[in-house]
C-alpha positions in Angstrom: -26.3 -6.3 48.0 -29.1 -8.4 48.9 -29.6 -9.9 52.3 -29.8 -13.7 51.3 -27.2 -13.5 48.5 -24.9 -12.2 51.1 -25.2 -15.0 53.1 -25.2 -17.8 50.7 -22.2 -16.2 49.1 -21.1 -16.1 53.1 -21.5 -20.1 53.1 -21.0 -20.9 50.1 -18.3 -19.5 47.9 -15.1 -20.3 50.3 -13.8 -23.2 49.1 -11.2 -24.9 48.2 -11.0 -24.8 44.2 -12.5 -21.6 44.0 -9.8 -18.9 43.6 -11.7 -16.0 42.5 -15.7 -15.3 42.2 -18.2 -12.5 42.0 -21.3 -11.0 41.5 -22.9 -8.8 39.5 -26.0 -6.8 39.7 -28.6 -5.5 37.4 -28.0 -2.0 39.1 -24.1 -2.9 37.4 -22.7 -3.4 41.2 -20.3 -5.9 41.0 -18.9 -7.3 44.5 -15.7 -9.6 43.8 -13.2 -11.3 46.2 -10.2 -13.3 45.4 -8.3 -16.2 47.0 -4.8 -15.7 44.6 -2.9 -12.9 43.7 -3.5 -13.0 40.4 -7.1 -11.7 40.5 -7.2 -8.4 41.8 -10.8 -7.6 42.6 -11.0 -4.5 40.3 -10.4 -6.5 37.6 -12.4 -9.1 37.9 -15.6 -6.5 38.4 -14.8 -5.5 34.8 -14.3 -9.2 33.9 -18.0 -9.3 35.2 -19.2 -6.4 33.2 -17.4 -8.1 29.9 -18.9 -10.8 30.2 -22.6 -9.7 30.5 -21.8 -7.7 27.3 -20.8 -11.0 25.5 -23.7 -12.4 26.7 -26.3 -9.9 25.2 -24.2 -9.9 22.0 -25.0 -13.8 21.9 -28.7 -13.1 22.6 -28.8 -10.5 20.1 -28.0 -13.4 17.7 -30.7 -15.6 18.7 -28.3 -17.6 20.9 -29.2 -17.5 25.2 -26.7 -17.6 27.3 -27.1 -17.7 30.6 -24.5 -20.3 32.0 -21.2 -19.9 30.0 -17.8 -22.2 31.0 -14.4 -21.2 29.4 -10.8 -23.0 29.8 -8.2 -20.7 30.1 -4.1 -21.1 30.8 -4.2 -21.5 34.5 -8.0 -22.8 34.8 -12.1 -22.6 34.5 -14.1 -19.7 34.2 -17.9 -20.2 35.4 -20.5 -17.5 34.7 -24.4 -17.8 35.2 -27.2 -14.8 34.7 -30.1 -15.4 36.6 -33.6 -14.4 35.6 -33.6 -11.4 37.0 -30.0 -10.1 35.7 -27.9 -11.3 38.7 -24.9 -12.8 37.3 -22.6 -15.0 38.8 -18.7 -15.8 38.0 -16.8 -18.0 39.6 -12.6 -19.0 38.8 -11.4 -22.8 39.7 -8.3 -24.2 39.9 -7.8 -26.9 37.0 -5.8 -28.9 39.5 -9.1 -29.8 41.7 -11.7 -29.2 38.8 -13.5 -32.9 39.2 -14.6 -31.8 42.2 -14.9 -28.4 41.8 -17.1 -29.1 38.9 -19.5 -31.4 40.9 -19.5 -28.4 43.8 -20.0 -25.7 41.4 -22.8 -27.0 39.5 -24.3 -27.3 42.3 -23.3 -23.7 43.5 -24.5 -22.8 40.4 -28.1 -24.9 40.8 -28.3 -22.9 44.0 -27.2 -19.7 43.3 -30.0 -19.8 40.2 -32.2 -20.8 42.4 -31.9 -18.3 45.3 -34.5 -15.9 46.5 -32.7 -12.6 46.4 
């Protein structure tokens, strides 16, 4: 992985709220980590690669998508492809979303932002 993505994802992405996130690569490298049980990191790598693929099939149809948000049982999903393919995910705890949502869009600003 690239040098400055590893370290932003080194100050960034362990906080509280966050229970799960990854990153995925053009080259399809995925590097995930989870906070909870219930996201075992080779699952969420093909949770990354899923959701690149729904992401093309909404571009096929005329419809770009590069920052998607879904509410699921136990919380928020957060995905973001850059530019240059890297693609962000990142799972929140719905019981501190207000201010995970404030800290993620602007992990998300930052993370589209970055120089990798």
């Amino acid at each position: 992985m690239y040098e400055a993505l590893q370290q932003w994802i080194g100050r960034n992405l362990r906080q509280p709220g966050i229970k799960a996130f990854g990153v995925r690569l053009p080259d399809k490298t995925c590097f995930s980590h989870s906070f909870a049980p219930e996201f075992e990191e080779k699952s969420l790598d093909e949770t990354w690669h899923n959701l690149i693929d729904v992401a093309n099939a909404l571009l096929l149809h005329k419809i770009p998508a590069t920052r998607l948000r879904w509410t699921y049982g136990s919380g928020y999903l957060h995905f973001v492809i850059r530019h240059d393919g890297i693609a962000l995910g990142l799972f929140s705890d719905p019981s501190e979303e207000a201010s995970v949502i404030e800290g993620d869009e602007r992990l998300l600003e930052e993370f589209m932002g970055l120089d990798a």
